[in-house]
C-alpha positions as CSV (number, residue, x, y, z in Angstrom):
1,X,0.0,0.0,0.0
2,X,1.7,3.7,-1.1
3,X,1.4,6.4,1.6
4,X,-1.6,8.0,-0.4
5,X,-3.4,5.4,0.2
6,X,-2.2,5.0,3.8
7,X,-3.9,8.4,4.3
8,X,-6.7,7.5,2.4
9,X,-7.6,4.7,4.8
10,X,-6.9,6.8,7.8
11,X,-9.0,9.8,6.8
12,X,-11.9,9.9,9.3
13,X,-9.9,8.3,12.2
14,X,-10.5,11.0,15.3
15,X,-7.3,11.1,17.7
16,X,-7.4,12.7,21.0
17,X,-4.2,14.3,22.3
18,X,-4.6,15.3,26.0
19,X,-1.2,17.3,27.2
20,X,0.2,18.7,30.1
21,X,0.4,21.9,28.1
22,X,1.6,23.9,31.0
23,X,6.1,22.4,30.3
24,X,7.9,23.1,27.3
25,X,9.0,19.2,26.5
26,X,5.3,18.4,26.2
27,X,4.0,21.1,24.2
28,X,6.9,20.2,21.9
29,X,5.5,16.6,22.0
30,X,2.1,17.5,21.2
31,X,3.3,19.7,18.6
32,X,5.5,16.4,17.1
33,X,2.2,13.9,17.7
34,X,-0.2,15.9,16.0
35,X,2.3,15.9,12.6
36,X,2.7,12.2,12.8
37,X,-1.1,11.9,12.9
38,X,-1.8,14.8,10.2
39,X,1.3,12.8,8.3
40,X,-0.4,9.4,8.6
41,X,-4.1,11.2,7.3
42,X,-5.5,10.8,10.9
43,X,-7.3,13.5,12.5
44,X,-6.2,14.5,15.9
45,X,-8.2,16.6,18.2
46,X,-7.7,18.4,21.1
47,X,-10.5,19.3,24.2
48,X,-11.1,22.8,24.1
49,X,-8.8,23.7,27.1
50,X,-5.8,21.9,25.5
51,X,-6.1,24.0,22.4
52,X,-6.0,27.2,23.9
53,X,-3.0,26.5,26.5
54,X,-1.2,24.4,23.3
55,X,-2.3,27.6,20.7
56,X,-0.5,30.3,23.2
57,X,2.9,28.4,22.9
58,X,2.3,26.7,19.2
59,X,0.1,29.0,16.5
60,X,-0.1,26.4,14.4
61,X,-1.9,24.4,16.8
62,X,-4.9,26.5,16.8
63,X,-6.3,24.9,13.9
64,X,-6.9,21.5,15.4
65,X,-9.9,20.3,15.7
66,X,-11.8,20.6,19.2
67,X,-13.8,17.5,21.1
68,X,-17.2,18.5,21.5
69,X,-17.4,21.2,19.4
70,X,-16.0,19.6,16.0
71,X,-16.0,16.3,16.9
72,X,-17.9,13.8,19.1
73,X,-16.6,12.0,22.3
74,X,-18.2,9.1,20.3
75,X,-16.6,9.4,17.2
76,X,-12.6,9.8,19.2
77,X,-11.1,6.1,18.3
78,X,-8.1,6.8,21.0
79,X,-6.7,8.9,23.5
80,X,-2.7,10.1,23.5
81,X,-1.8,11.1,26.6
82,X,0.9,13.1,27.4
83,X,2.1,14.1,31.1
84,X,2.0,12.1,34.2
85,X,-1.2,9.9,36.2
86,X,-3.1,13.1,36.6
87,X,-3.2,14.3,33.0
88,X,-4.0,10.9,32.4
89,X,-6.8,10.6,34.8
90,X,-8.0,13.9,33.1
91,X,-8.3,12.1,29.5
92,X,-10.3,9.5,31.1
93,X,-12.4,12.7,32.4
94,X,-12.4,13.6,28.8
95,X,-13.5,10.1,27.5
96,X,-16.0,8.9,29.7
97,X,-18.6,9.7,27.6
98,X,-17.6,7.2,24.9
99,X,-15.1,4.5,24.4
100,X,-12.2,5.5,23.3
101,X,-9.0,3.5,25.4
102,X,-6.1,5.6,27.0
103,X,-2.1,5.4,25.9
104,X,-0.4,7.3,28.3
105,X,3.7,8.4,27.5
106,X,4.6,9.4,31.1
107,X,6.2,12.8,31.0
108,X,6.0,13.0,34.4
109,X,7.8,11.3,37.2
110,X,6.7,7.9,38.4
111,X,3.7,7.7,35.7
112,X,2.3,4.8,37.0
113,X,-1.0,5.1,34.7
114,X,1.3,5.5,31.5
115,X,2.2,3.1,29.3
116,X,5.3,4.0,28.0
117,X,8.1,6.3,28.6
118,X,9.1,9.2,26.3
119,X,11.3,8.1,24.6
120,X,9.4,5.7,22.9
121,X,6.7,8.2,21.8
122,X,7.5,7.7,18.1
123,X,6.7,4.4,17.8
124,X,4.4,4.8,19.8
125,X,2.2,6.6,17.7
126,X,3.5,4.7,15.0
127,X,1.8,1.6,16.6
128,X,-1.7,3.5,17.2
129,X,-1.8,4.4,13.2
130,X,-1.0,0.6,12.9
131,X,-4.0,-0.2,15.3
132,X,-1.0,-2.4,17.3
133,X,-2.2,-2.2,20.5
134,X,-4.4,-4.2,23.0
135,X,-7.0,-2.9,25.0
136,X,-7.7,-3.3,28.8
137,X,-10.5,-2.6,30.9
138,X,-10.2,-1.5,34.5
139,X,-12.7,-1.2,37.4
140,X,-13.9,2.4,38.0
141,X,-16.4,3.4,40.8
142,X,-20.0,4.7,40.7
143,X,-20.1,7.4,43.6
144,X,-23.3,8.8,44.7
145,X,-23.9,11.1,47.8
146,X,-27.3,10.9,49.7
147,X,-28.7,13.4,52.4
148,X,-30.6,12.6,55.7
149,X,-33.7,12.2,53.4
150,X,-31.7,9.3,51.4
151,X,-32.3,11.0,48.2
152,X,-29.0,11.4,45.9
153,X,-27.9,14.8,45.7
154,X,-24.5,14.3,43.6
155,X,-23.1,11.6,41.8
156,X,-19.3,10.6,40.0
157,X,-17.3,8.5,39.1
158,X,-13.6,7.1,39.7
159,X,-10.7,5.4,38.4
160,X,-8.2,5.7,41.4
161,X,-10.3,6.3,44.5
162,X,-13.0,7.9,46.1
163,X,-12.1,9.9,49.7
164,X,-13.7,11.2,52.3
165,X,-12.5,13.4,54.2
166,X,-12.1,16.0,57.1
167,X,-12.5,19.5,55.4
168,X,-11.0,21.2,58.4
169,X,-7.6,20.0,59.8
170,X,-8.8,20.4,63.3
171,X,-12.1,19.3,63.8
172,X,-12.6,15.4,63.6
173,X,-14.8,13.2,61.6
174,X,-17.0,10.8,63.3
175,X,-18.1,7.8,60.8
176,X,-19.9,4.8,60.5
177,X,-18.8,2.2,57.6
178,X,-21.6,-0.2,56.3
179,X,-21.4,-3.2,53.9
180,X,-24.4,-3.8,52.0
181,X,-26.3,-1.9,54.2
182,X,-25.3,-3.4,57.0
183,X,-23.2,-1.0,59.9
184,X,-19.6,-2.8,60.5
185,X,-17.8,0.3,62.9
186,X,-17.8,4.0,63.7
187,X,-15.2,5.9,65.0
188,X,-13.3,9.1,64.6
189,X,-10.7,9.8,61.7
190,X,-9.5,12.4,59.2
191,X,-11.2,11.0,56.4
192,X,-12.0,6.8,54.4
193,X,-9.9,6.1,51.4
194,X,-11.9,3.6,49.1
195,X,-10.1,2.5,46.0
196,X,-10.0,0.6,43.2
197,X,-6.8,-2.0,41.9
198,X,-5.5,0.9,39.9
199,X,-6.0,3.4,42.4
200,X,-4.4,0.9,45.0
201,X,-0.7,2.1,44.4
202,X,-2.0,5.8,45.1
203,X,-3.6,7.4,47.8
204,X,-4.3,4.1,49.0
205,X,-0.8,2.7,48.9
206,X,0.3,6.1,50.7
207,X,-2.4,5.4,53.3
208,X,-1.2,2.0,54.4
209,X,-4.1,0.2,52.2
210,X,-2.9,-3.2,49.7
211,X,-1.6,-3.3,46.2
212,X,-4.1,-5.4,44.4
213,X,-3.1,-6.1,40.9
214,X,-5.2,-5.0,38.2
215,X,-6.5,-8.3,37.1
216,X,-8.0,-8.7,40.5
217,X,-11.8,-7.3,41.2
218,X,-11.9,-5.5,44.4
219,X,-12.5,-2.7,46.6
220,X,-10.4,-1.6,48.9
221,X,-11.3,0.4,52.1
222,X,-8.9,2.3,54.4
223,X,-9.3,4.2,57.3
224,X,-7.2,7.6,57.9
225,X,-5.7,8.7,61.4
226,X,-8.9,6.2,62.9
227,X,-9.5,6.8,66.6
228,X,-10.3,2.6,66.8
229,X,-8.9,-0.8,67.3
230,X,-11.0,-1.9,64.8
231,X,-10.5,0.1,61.8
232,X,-7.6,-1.9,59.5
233,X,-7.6,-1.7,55.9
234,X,-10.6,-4.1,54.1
235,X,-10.6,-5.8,51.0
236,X,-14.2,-6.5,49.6
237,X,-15.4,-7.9,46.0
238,X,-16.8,-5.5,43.6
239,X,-20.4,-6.7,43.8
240,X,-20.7,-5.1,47.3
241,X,-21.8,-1.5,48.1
242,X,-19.7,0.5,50.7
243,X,-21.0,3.4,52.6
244,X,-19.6,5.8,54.7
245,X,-21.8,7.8,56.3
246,X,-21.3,11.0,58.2
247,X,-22.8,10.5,61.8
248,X,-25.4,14.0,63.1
249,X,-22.8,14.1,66.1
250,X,-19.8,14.8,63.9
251,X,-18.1,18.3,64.5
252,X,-17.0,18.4,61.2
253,X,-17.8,18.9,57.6
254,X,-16.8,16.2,55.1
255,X,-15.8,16.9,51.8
256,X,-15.6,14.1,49.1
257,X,-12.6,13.7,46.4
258,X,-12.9,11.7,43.4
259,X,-9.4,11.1,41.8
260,X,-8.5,14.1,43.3
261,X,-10.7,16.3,40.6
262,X,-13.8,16.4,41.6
263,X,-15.2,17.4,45.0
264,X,-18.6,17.6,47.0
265,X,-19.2,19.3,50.2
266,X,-20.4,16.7,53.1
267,X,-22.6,18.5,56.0
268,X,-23.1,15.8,58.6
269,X,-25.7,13.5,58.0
270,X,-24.5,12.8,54.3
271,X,-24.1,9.2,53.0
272,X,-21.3,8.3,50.3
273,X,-22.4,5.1,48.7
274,X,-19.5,3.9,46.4
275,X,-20.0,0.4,44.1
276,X,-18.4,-0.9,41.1
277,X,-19.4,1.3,37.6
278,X,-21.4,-0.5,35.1
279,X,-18.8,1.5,32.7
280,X,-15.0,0.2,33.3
281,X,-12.3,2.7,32.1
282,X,-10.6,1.4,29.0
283,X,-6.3,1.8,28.8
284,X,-4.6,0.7,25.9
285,X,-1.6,-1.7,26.1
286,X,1.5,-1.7,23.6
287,X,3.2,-4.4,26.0
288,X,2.4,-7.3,27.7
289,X,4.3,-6.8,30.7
290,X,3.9,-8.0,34.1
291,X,2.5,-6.4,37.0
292,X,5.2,-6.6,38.7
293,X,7.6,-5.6,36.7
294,X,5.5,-2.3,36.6
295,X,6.0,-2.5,40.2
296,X,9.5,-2.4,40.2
297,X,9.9,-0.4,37.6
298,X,7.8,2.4,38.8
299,X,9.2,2.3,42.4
300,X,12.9,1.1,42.3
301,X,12.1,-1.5,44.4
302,X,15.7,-3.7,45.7
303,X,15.5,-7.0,43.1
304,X,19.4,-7.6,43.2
305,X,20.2,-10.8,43.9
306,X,17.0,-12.6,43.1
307,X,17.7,-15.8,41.3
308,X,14.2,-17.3,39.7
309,X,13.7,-20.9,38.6
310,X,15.7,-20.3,34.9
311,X,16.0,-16.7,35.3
312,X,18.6,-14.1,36.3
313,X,18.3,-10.4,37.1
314,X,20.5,-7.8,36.2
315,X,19.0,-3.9,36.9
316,X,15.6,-4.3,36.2
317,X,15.8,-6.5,33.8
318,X,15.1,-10.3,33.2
319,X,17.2,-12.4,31.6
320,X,16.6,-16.0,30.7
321,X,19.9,-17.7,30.2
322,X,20.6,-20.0,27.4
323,X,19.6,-23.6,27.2
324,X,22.6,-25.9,27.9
């Protein structure tokens, strides 16, 4: 096939590129994405936001076509993401409304969300013209808040995790969990972490909560600063509803964080019911690699010296020996 007819088959295909707009390396990546797709015939497309930050530091950028407003979150095939976890959990923001899968190139730090590193943005790109990429669907949580009256006055959605907390630093919160509507334990605290497997190395990991690996179904709860003997970390299957509830004694006000984006007030009183989302959040994959070695990667974590059955490390990197 020629390269005019390359772009002949690629006309039509709608390519979101989210950036960090706000460092020079990633506007300069955007600028280089959005000529590989325009090169290949793709269209790419930027959110309204993204335009005008990109516009200010690249002209020629202006011209891009804007999500919404030009083009459907229906019609976006993919999602590019350039920047770190938050600018990824921003494109899933972006997305939700259809079904487009996220690639994030970590231009950040640890970039736990992203797929790649930077220096394999070419290709990587290269590989999304080429459709070469797998796509995998992770958990994300329906959120809804209720008042004394039980009726839902706010409702979200999360990838990472869903937090209550303490919206003063020195005023307390006094909560009840529940389980499928049944109470488990109240106590005192600055605030309930509940996550989901890829929010577990987040706020959750920071909090003292588990890792639970992606291709596990679960929901983790962890208390923050508890005033209890009974108030550990709990691991619970996706097909259960938590609830943190607010008690009328508290002398606090709550305040709710989704991903650490969006936010509801919580006067005492209010119930935060979190369950699995009938609508996963979609990442695509260009490797195949372990969990672990994400793990690893992403933290430095001390592997010298491990000797598997028929394996040898050396950095981070496994090596099989050859046969003998």
């Amino acid at each position: 096939m020629t390269d005019a007819q390359q772009r002949d088959e690629n006309a039509g295909r709608m390519i979101l590129v989210v950036a960090h707009a706000h460092r020079d390396e990633t506007v300069r990546a955007a600028e280089r994405v959005v000529a590989a797709l325009r090169d290949a015939g793709a269209r790419p497309v930027l959110s309204a936001d993204d335009r005008a930050d990109l516009a200010a530091a690249v002209p020629a950028l202006g011209d891009v076509a804007t999500l919404g407003d030009d083009v459907p979150v229906g019609e976006v095939e993919l999602a590019i993401v350039l920047g770190g976890d938050g600018t990824i959990l921003r494109a899933a923001e972006l997305v939700r409304d259809g079904t487009a899968p996220i690639l994030g190139i970590n231009m950040g730090h640890v970039g736990f969300l992203a797929e790649i590193e930077r220096d394999d943005m070419d290709d990587a790109v290269r590989r999304v013209i080429a459709r070469d990429y797998s796509v995998e669907e992770r958990l994300a949580l329906q959120v809804r808040v209720k008042d004394a009256a039980d009726t839902v006055v706010y409702e979200t959605w999360a990838l990472n995790e869903a937090t209550v907390e303490k919206a003063s630093r020195e005023r307390m919160l006094e909560v009840v969990i529940e389980i499928d509507g049944r109470p488990l334990s109240s106590f005192g605290c600055d605030g309930v972490v509940i996550s989901t497997p890829t929010g577990s190395t987040a706020y959750n990991f920071s909090a003292g909560g588990p890792v639970i690996w992606p291709t596990v179904e679960a929901i983790s709860v962890v208390p923050l600063s508890a005033h209890a003997l009974f108030a550990k970390p709990l691991v619970v299957g996706p097909e259960h509803a938590v609830a943190i509830e607010l008690l009328e004694r508290t002398n606090g006000v709550g305040i709710l964080w989704c991903d650490g984006r969006r936010s509801h007030d919580l006067p005492p009183g209010a119930r935060v019911v979190v369950r699995r989302s009938e609508k996963p959040v979609r990442l695509a994959r260009l490797h195949p690699a372990a969990f672990t070695d994400r793990l690893v990667r992403k933290f430095r974590l001390p592997v010298e010296g491990w000797r598997g059955p028929a394996a040898l490390t050396m950095g981070h990197e496994i090596i099989r020996p050859e046969a003998t």
